[in-house]
C-alpha positions, 0 to 999 in steps of 0.5 A: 370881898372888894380885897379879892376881887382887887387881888384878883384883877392883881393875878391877872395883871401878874399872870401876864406873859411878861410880868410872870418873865419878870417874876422868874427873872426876878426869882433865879437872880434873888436865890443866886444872889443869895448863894453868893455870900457878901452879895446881898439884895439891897446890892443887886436891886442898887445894880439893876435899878439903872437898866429898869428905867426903861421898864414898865412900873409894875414889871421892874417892882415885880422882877425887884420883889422877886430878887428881894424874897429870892435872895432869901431863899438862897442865903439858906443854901450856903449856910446848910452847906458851907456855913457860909451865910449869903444873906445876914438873915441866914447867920442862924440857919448856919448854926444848925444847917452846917450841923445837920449838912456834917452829919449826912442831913443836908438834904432834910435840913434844906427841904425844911428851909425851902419848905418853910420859906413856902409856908412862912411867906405865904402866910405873911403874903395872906396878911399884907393881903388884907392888913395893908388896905386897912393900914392905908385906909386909916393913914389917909387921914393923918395930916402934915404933923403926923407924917412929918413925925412918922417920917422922924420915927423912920430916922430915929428907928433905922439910925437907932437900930441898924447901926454899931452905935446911934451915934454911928446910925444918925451921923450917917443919916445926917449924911444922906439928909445933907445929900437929899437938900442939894439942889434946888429948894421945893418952895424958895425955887433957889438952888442950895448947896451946889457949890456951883456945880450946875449937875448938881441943880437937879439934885443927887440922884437916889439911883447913883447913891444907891449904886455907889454905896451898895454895888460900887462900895461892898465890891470895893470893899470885898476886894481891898479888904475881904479874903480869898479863901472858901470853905468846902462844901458839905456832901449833899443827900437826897432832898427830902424830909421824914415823918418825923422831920415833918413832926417837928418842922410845921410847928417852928413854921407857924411860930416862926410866922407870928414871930417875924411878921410883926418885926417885918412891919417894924423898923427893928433892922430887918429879919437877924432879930427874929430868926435870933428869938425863933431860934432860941423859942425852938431851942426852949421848946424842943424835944431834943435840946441834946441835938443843938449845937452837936448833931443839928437839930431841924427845929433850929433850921425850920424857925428861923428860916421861917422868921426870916421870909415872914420879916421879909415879907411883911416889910412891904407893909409899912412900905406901901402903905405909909412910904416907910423902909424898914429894912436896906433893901425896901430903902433902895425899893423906895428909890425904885419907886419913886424912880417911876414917879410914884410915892408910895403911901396910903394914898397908893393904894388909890392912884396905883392900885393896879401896880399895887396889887399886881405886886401882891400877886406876885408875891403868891406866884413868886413863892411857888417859882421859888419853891420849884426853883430851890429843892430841885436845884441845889446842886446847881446852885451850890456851882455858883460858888466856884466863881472866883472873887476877883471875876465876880467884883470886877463883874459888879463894877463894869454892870454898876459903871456902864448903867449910872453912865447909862441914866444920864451919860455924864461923866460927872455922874461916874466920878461922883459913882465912885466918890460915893463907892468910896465913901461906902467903903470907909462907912463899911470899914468903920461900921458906919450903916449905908441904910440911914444914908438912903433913907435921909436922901430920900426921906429928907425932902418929904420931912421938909416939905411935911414939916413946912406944910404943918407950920403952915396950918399952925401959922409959925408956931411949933406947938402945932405938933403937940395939939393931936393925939396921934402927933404927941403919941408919935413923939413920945415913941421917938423919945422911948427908941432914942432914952429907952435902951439908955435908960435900961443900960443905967439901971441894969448898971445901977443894979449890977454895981452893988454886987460888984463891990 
């Protein structure tokens, strides 16, 4: 009962004239983010975090919240109707979208994306609602070699998972390690590694690297190595499902939900491994295998739409609860917070309850705006397309540009903007993740200073991570996600070389 009178005291927080403005705000620019293809959240939170420092805490998470689960409201919208996935999440929608889009179906195949997002991320809304206090409530009692570990996991899971390669993914987060320790040390008080330069005896900020590498590097990226051209859109029909698009929608809804949430609580990469295994459920399962991949099937669009807002929603879990990202965009939602001087973690839900479940709520009124927001306003927002690639980059740059100046109004901070945007185009251009680096930096500091509390209890002695359950458990899951799909890769191998021969 104490969870609903706290999500209650939450709406009414979230009810507010000014934090609702914000939500909406939040909404219209996450689905028109997620139109647009190639601008996905994690860029548009990156760009907007300067100009929300200014902002109340709990109206700027709000407004990011709501540009995080509108985006990915939106990538569906251009994957129905010009096989253009807005958002990676939405690569699988496009396979049956654009099919149903071909053959008159646009309508139905966008009513049951929306619809679905509804569903999928209410549900997921309703078990961040009452799991995460509880995950909260167990980790406050976890000590310094147990986050220190869970923070170990963090590295390995986002380097391990997000990138072409581990290698890639660690040499990148060693990158935003190495970005996180200039400065001056937490203990020692003696600057290190700023070459001398005093802007760096603050250390780098997360925000500008945040930029640099999202906003400032995808739009640079876009213009020196992306194409012009765009696909015509498909011709819209009315926005409706029939009985039996219904039939055959809510029960992909429901397995899509139990598919993506426990991936969103998860470091597995974010929400393309769901909506890959609810699509390939839904293709086993259907009455009409024939429809895959001809005609368009609405199952194939239902569940991974479905997987994919669930994943999304279920991400702020580990987020809040033990201050890990499991995604690009809960990464640069880390910085937001930690911006405002909050450490997100179980004892958050302590210190800043009300902000807490203010956010909650807010997911609750933000699916309803979304809804309302996507299936009367397609055509609106399909118009968004024809604004030309040069205008749009060029609108990134001056919006990334005049807010880093902004923070600090040093011109050292614009030069190491586009030093980093720079670095975030090459990393992009050699399949180098971006995620790994923001984690590091942000990560990096915390794991420091955990990792020297435990050594402290242990009195120098590193067997001090071997004598809890909780810390050895933890090792032995880092170990299986850095051995585990090398060792299955061996053996798959092994097996497959006798038959070869």
């Amino acid at each position: 009962m104490d969870t609903l009178n706290l999500l209650l005291n939450g709406f009414a927080i979230a009810a507010t004239p000014i934090n609702l403005m914000w939500a909406f705000v939040g909404c219209v620019i996450g689905t028109a983010v997620g139109v647009l293809p190639g601008i996905g959240p994690a860029v548009a939170v990156a760009m907007l975090l300067p100009i929300t420092t200014k902002v109340d805490a709990t109206a700027s998470m709000i407004f990011f919240a709501g540009i995080y689960y509108g985006a990915m409201y939106g990538g569906s919208t251009t994957s129905i109707l010009l096989n253009t996935p807005g958002e990676s999440g939405s690569m699988v929608t496009a396979m049956e979208g654009n099919k149903m889009a071909k053959s008159g179906r646009a309508g139905a195949a966008l009513a049951t994306s929306a619809i679905g997002s509804f569903v999928a991320g209410t549900i997921a809304t309703v078990l961040v609602t009452f799991f995460a206090p509880i995950v909260a409530e167990y980790a406050v009692r976890l000590g310094p070699p147990e986050y220190f570990l869970l923070m170990v996991l963090a590295f390995t899971t986002v380097s391990a998972v997000l990138g072409q390669s581990t290698l890639r993914g660690l040499t990148a987060l060693f990158v935003g390690l190495a970005m996180g320790l200039v400065g001056i040390d937490q203990i020692s008080a003696q600057a290190r590694y700023t070459g001398g330069v005093p802007e760096f005896m603050d250390g780098i900020e997360v925000v500008l690297i945040a930029v640099g590498l999202f906003a400032v590097g995808e739009a640079l990226y876009g213009v020196l190595y992306e194409g012009r051209t765009t696909e015509t859109a498909n011709a819209m029909s009315r926005v409706h499902m029939t009985r039996q698009d219904w039939k055959r929608s809510w029960p992909a809804w429901l397995r899509a939900t139990a598919i993506g949430v426990p991936f969103g609580t998860i470091p597995a990469g974010g929400s393309e491994i769901p909506t890959f295994l609810s699509y390939a459920t839904e293709k086993k399962l259907s009455k009409f295998p024939e429809e895959f991949g001809t005609t368009g099937a609405i199952e194939g669009v239902a569940g991974p739409e479905a997987a994919n807002n669930a994943a999304i929603t279920a991400t702020l879990i580990p987020l809040l609860t033990l201050g890990i990202p499991t995604s690009n965009t809960t990464a640069i939602l880390l910085g937001a917070f930690q911006n405002y001087g909050i450490q997100p973690g179980p004892q958050l839900f302590q210190t800043s309850a009300n902000l807490v479940w203010a956010l909650i709520a807010s997911l609750y009124i933000g699916n309803v705006m979304l809804l309302i927001l996507n299936l009367p306003l397609v055509g609106l927002w399909v118009k968004l397309l024809k604004i030309p690639k040069p205008q749009l980059y060029a609108g990134i740059l001056i919006f990334a540009t005049v807010g880093v100046y902004g923070m600090r109004q040093s011109a050292f901070d614009l030069v190491l903007l586009y030093f980093i945007g720079l670095l975030g185009v090459l990393m992009r251009r050699f399949d180098f993740p971006t995620a790994p680096v923001v984690v590091g930096m942000i990560l990096g500091p915390l794991a420091e200073a955990q990792m020297r509390n435990a050594l402290s209890i242990g009195e120098g002695k590193w067997t001090i991570f071997l004598q809890r359950p909780v810390s050895v458990a933890l090792i032995v899951v880092v170990l299986s996600v850095l051995l585990l799909p090398r060792l299955v890769k061996w053996w798959h191998g092994r097996a497959v070389a006798p038959g070869t021969a």
